[in-house]
C-alpha positions in Angstrom: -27.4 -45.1 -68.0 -27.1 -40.7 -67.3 -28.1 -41.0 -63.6 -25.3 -44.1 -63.3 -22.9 -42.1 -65.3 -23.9 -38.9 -63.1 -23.6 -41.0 -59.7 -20.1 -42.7 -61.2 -18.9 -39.3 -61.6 -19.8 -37.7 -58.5 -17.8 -40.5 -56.5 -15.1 -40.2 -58.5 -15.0 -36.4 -57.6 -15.3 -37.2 -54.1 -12.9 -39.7 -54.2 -10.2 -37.5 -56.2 -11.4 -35.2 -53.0 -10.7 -36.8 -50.4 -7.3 -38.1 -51.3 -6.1 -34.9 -52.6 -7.0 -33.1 -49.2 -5.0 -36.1 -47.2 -2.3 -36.0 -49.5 -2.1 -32.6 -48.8 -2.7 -32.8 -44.5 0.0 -35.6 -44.8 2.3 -33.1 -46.5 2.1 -30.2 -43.8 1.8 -32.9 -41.3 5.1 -35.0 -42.7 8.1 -33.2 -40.8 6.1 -33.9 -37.3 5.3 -37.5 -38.3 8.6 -38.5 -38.5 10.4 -36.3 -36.3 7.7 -35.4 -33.8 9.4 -33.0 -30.4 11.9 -35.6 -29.0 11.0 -36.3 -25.3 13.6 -33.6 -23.0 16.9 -35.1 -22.1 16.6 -37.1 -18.9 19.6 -35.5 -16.3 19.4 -38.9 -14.0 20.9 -41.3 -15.6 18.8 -44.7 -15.3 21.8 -47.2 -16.1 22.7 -46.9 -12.4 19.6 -49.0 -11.9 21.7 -51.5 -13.6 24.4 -51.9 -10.9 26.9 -54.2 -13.2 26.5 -51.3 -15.5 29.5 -49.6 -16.9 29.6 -47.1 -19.7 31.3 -44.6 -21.5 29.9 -41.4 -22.1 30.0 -40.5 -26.4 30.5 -37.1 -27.6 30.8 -36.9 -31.4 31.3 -34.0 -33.5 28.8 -34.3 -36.4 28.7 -31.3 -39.3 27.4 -28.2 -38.7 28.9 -27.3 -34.9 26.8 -30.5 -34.0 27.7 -32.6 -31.0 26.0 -36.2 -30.7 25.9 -37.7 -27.7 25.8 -42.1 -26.8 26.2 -44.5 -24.6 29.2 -47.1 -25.4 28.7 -50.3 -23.3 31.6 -52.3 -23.6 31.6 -55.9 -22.9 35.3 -57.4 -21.8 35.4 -60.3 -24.7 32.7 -59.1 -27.4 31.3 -61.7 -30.1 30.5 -58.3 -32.2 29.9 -54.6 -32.1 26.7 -53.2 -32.6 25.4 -49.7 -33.6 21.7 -48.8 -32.1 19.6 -45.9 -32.9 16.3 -45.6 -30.9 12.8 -45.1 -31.7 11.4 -42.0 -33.4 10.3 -40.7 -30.3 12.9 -41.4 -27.5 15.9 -40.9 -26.1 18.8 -43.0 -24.8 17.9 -42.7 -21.5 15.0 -45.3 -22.5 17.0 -47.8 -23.6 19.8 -47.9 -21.5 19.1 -50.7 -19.6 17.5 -52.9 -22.3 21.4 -51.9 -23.5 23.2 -53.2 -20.9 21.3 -56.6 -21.0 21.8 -57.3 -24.6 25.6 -56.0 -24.1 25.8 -58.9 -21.0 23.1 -61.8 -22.8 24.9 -61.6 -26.1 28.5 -60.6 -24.9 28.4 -57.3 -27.6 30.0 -53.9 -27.8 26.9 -51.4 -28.1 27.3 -48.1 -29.1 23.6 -46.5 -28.8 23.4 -42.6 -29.8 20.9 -40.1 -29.7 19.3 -38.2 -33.5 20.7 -35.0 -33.8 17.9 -32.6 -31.9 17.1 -35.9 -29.1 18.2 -36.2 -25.8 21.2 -34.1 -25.2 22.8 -34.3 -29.0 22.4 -30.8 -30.2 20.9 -29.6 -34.2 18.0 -30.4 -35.9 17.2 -34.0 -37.0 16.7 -34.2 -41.0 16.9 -37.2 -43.5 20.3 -35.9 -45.2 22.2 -35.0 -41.5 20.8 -38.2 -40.0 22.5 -40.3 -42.6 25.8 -38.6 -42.2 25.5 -38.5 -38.3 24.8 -42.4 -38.9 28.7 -42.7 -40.8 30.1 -40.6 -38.1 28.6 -43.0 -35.3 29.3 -45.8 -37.2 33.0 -44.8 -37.8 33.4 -43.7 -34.2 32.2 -47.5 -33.1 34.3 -49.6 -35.6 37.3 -47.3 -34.3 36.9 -47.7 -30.8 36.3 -51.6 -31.0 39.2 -51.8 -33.8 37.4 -53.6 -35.9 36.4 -52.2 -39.6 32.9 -50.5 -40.4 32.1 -53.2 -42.9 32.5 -55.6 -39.8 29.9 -53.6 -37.5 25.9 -54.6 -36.7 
């Protein structure tokens, strides 16, 4: 009954361990997990590969002396307006043309913007400022489409 006791509570202690030291690697590692470095801004712009492809340049002030930058693809009699945020690790640049074919299979607005700190949108990416950059995208979209914010995908 001692040695199971003694080999129950050694496990346990290993256990305890091993989950406090990768709670603990997780913690330092947590800020790079989610936002790890954003792949540099591509200059060329790959929706001329697209040749029925025309866009509008974004620009929107976010807080902080922020500027975001987008894509707007607008589609001549949209069935909706849709907001997109990439991956984690992207940029625009690699989704513009999966973009333009949703905007021309589904005949949809799409507004696609870059994190604050991604492709050419300036600042630091953080829960709290990607939220409110999210409203300000969001807003900028329903406006341009004149539709409500409420009414946007």
């Amino acid at each position: 009954r001692q040695d199971f006791l003694r080999v129950a509570t050694r496990s346990l202690r290993a256990f305890i361990i091993a989950y406090v030291s990768a709670a603990v690697i997780l913690i330092f590692l947590e800020r790079w997990l989610i936002y790890p470095i954003p792949p540099r801004a591509n200059p060329t712009n790959p929706l001329n590969i697209v040749a029925s492809t025309a866009f509008e340049d974004v620009w929107i002030e976010g807080d902080g002396e922020v500027r975001l930058h987008g894509w707007y693809l607008s589609h001549p009699k949209p069935r909706a307006t849709v907001l997109f945020f990439h991956g984690n690790g992207e940029d625009i640049s690699n989704c513009g043309p999966e973009m333009a074919y949703w905007r021309d299979l589904l005949a949809i607005n799409v507004l696609v913007m870059d994190y604050r700190g991604y492709g050419q949108s300036s600042g630091k990416p953080s829960e709290k400022w990607l939220v409110s950059d999210g409203v300000k995208a969001a807003n900028w979209a329903a406006e341009r489409a004149q539709i409500l914010p409420s009414d946007l995908v």
